[in-house]
C-alpha positions in Angstrom: -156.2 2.1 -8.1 -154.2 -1.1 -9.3 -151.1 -2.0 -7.3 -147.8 -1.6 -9.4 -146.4 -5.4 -9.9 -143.5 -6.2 -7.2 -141.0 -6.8 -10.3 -141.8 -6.0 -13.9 -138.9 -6.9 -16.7 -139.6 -6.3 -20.0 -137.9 -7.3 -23.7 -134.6 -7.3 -21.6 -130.9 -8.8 -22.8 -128.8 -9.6 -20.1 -125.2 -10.2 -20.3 -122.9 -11.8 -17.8 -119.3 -10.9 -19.1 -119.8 -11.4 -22.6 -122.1 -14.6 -22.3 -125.7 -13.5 -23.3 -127.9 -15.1 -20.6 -131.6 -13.9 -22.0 -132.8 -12.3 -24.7 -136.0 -10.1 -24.8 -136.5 -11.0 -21.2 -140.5 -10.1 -20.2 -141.6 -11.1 -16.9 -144.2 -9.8 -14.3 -144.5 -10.8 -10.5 -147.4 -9.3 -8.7 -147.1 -8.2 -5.3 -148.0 -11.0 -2.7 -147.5 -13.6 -5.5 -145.1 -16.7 -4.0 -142.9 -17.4 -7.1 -140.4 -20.4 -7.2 -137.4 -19.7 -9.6 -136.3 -23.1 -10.8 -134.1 -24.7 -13.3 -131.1 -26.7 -14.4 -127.5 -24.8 -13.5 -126.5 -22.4 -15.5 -130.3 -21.4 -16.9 -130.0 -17.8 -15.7 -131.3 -18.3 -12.0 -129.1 -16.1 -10.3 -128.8 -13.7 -13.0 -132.1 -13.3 -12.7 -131.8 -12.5 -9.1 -128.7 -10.1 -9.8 -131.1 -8.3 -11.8 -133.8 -7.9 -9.9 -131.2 -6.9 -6.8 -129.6 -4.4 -8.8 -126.3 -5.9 -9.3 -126.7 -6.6 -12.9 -128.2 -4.3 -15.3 -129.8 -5.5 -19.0 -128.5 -3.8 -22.1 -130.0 -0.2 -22.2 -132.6 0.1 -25.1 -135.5 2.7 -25.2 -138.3 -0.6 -24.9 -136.8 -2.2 -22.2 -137.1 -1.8 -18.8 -136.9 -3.2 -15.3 -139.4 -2.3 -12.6 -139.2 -2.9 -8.9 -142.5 -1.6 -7.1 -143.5 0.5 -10.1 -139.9 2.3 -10.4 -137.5 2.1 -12.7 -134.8 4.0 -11.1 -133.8 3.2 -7.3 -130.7 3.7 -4.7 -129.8 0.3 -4.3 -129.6 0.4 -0.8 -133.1 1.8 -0.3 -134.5 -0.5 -3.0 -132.7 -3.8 -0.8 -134.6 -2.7 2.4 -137.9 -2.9 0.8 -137.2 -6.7 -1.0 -135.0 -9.7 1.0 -132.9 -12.2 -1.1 -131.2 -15.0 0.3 -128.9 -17.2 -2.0 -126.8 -20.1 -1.6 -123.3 -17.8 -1.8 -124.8 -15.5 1.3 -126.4 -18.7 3.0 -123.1 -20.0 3.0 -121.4 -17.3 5.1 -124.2 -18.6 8.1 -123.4 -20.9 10.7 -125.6 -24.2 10.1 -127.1 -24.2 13.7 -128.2 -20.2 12.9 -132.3 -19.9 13.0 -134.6 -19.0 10.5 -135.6 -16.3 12.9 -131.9 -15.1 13.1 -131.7 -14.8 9.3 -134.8 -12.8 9.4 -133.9 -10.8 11.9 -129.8 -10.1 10.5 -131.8 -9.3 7.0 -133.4 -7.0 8.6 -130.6 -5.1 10.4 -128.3 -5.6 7.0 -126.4 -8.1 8.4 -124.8 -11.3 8.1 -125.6 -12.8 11.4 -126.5 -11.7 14.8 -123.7 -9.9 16.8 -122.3 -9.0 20.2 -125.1 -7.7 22.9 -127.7 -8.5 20.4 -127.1 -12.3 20.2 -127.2 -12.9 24.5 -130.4 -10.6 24.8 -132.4 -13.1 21.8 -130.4 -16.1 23.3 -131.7 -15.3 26.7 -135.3 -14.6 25.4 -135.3 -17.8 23.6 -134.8 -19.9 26.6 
């Protein structure tokens, strides 16, 4: 049995207001593949991204389609605690001394940096 690919996007158009960012869209990421999404601003990057989060959906046509884990249909919140994105607008809302191993961890409890109780006990296991 074949493992469904981690993201699959095909012949999608995506539109940010009512700027066409692609066209016919196909890509395919297998699962434990290390992908680098590069480019020039304004290329589509975080489009991209918005897409694959769920925050941006391509026009609806009966040949298109966009795949996370082998589903095409997912509650967002469910789909975002099986696949971690960090950008530049949520790295931005983290202190710069804040770990890698904090961001991990505050991904992990869906949050944006580590709070109250939490932060003495890792503070105190860190020394």
């Amino acid at each position: 049995m074949t493992e469904a690919p981690l993201i699959e996007i095909h012949d999608a158009t995506i539109y940010r207001g009512d700027t066409r960012v692609f066209e016919n869209l196909s890509v395919s990421i297998g699962q434990h593949e290390q992908v680098a999404i590069l480019g020039p601003n304004g290329s589509g990057k975080t489009t991209l991204l918005k897409v694959i989060n769920r925050e941006l959906y391509p026009l609806r046509r009966d040949n298109s389609w966009v795949r996370i884990l082998g589903r095409d249909r997912w509650n967002v919140w469910e789909l975002r605690s099986h696949i971690g994105i960090v950008s530049h607008e949520l790295q931005m809302r983290y202190r710069s001394d804040t770990t890698g191993f904090e961001v991990v961890l505050s991904g992990y409890l869906s949050s944006v940096g580590i709070h109250g109780a939490l932060a003495s006990k890792l503070s105190a296991a860190q020394k």
